[in-house]
Every structure is written in C-alpha cells, then in structure tokens.
N, C-alpha and C positions, 0 to 999 in steps of 0.2 A: 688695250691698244692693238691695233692691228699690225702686225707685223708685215715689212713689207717684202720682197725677193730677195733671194741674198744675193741676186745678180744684176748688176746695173751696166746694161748694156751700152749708157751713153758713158759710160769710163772706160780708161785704159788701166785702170787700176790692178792693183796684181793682189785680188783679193787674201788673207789671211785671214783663219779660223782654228782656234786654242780647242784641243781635245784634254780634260781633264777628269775626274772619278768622284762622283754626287760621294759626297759625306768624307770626304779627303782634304786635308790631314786632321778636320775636326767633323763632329756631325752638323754642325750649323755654319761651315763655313759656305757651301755653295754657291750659295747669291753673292753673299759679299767678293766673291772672287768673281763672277759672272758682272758685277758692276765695276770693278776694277779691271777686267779685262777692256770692256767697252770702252772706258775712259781715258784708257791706253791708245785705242785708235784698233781695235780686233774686229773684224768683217762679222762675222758669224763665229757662234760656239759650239762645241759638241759637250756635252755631259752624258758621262758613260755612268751606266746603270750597274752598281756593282756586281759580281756573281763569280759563284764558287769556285767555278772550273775553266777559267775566262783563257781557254787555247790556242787563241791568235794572238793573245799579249806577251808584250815579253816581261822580263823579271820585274824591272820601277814600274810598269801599270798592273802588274799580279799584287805585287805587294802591297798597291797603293787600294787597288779592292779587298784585299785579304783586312787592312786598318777597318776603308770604310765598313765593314759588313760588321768585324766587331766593333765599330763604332756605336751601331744600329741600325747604319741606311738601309732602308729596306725600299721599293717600291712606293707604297703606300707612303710612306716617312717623305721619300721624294717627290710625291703629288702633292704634300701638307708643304713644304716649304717650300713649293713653284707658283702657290695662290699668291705670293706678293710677286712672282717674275712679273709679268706684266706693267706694273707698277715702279718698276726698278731696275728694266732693262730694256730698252726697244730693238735692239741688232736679234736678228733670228736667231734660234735655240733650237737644237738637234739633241734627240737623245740616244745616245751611243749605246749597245748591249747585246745580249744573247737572247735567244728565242724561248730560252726554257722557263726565265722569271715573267716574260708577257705571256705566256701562255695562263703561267697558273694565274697569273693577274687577272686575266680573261683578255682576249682581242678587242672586243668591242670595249670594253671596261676600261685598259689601257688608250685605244683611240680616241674616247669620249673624255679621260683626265685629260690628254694630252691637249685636247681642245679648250675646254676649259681654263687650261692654266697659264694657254702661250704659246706652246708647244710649235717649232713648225713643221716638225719632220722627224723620223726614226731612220738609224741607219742600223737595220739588225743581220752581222754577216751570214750568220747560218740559218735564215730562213730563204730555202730553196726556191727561186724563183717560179717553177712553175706550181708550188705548193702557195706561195703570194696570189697568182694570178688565181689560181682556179678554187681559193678559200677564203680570203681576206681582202684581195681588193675590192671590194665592194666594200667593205667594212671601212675601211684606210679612205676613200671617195668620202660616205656618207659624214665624215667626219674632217674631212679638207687635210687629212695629215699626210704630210708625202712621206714617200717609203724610196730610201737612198738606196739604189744599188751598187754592188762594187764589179770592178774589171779588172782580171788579171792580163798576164802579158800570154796568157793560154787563153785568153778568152775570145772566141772566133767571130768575125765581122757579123756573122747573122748575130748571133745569140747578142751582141752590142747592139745592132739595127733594133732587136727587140726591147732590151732594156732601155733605149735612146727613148721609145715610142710609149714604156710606160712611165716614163721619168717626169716629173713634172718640178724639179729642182736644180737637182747635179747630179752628175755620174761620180762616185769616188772610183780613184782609178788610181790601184795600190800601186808604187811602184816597182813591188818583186811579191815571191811570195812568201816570204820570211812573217816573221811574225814584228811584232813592233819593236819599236828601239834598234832597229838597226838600221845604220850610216846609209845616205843615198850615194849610188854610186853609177853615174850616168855613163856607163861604157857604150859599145856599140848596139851591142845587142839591146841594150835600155831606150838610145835614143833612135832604133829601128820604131820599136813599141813604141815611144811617144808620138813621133810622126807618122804612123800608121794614123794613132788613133785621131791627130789632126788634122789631116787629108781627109777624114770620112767625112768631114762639115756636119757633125752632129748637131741638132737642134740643142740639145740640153748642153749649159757648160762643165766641162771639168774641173776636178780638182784634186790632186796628185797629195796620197798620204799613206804614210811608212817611210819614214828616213829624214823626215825633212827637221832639221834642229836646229838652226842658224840662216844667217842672211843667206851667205853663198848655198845652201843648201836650196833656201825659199828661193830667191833670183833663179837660179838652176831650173827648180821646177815650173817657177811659171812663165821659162820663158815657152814651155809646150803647154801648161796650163790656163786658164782663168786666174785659180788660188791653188794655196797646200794648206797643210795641215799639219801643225807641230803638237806632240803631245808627250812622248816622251822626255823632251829634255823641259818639258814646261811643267811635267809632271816632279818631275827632280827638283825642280826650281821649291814647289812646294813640299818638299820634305827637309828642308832649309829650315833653319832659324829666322824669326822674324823675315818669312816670306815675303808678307804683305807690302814690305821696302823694297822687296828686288822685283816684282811684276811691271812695274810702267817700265823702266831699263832694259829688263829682258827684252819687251816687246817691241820699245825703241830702239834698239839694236837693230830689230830684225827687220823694220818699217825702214828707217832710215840709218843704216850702214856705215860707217866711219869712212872716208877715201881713201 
C-alpha cells in the first residue's frame, strides 16, 4: 500500500506522531503497537532503531533501548517484522536512530529494506548534513526514502533555507537542546525561535519534538507548528502493566482534551 504524505494541506488539523523503541517492552510487540496507535487516531509514527549509545535520549528512552537490544531487536530483526507493516498499518512510518547501526547495515541495504517494507522516511540525528548531501543522497532519491532533518534554536536561517530545499517531508524542529524527556517550556526566548522559524514561510511543514507530553503541551506546540511529537511520556506508558488498556486514553487525551 502506498503510503500517502503525512501532511494534508487541505486540514487545519494539528497533526500528532508517537515516537516509540522497535522491540519495546517485548520483541514482537512493534506492530501491534504501530496498529493500536493508528486506531487511536495518531498522524504519523516514528519507530526508533535501538542502539547502544543512544546520546540524545534521555533516561525512559535509554532504558527502553537498553530492554529492546537485550530483547534481540536488532536491525535485520526490525526489516523481518516491518514485511507485514504495510498490510497492517497505512498512516506513514519513520524510523528513528543513529548513524552507526545503518552504516554497518550498509546505506543502500538499509534504503532498499526501507522501501520494501513501508518505510517512509528516516530521521537519523547524527548524520551531518553535508556528509548526507555529498554521500547518500543519491542513495536516499534512488530509493524515495526521505531523510528528516532536525533544527535547533542555534540553527541559522541559511543552513534552514538549506535543509527547507532538501526536505521533501518535515523539518523536525527540537524545541531546545536538551536531550529527550524533558518538559516543554515555551518562555521567550522559545517562542522568539518558533516565530522566527514561522515567518520564513518554509515550503516543508514543521514539527516541534522534545518536551511535548500532554494536551497543553501538544496545543502549545502546534499552535507554532503543523504537529509534535510525544515519545517520552508514551514511552512510559509502555513500561506499564497491561499497557495495551491505556494507549487509546493516552492518545485521547491528547487528541481531544477534557475542558
């Protein structure tokens, strides 16, 4: 099935997309959570790729790769149980991770599963943009996978202009530079950086993640954004007992808000 944009221009919709850790909190859970978020009402997913040394996470997404790895997820493991995504999921799929397990994966090797199985996009932080441009995007083209880049509040209007022009999805656009799991907290100097980056009239849309873990938090972000992205406290959710009960609630919550 062909996956379609994860951005629907003819909405005012405040899109939503669940960041969670392939092979967490069992090895074969993945999907079933990837079909349980969708039926919740979740825009887009991210599925992060576990690994060793995962440095922009905070402690509930370390931990939660530290389970998956000794679970077994491995890469490979997560190409063999994304051959029924397609079949079991239609809202787009992103895969979340570090540079160091697609590498030894191989580039092409990693682009060509990705296609293959659903895939619509990678969002990998620590590969340096102009090491993308001038080694892999051609590889990333040949294969229709788009490649997410992220923007911090250091990140300067050209080097944005740039990444606007090779983005053919969303810009992720963290909201500080902390690492994950921690609280959004939109002071001045935050909501300088959002309306900066809303005044440029970017072709690609945004979408605002790091901090966001509740309604007020999601409403917050997107009233500068497209969407956010919650992962930490949805991460939490599944190191819960009998998880699989509290996913539609969670996400209702955050969809539609109590007054």
């Amino acid at each position: 099935m062909q996956k379609e944009n994860i951005i629907n221009t003819g909405t005012d919709k405040r899109l939503l997309s669940i960041y969670y850790t392939a092979g967490y909190p069992t090895l074969d859970s993945t999907l079933d959570i990837a079909e349980q978020l969708e039926r919740s009402g979740v825009d887009f997913l991210e599925i992060g790729v576990p690994y060793s040394d995962p440095v922009a996470d905070g402690p509930v997404i370390q931990r939660s790769s530290q389970t998956a790895l000794e679970n077994g997820m491995t890469v490979q493991t997560l190409f063999d149980q994304l051959q029924e995504l397609s079949t079991r999921v239609t809202i787009p799929v992103f895969l979340m991770g570090y540079f160091n397990p697609v590498l030894q994966f191989g580039v092409e090797n990693f682009c060509k599963s990705c296609r293959e199985v659903g895939v619509t996009g990678v969002i990998i932080p620590d590969l340096p943009l102009y090491e993308y441009e001038e080694l892999y995007q051609e590889t990333f083209m040949k294969y229709g996978i788009s490649n997410v880049f992220l923007v911090t509040p250091q990140t300067s209007d050209e080097r944005i202009r740039k990444i606007d022009n090779l983005s053919n999805s969303f810009i992720y656009l963290l909201s500080s530079n902390a690492t994950t799991g921690k609280n959004l907290h939109v002071n001045n100097q935050a909501e300088l950086y959002f309306e900066r980056l809303k005044s440029m009239k970017l072709k690609s849309p945004l979408v605002i993640g790091f901090g966001i873990s509740d309604a007020k938090t999601f409403q917050k972000a997107t009233d500068y954004a497209t969407g956010a992205i919650i992962g930490t406290a949805f991460v939490n959710i599944l190191g819960q007992q009998n998880y699989q009960d509290k996913i539609e609630g969670f996400i209702n919550n955050i969809i539609f808000p109590a007054p």
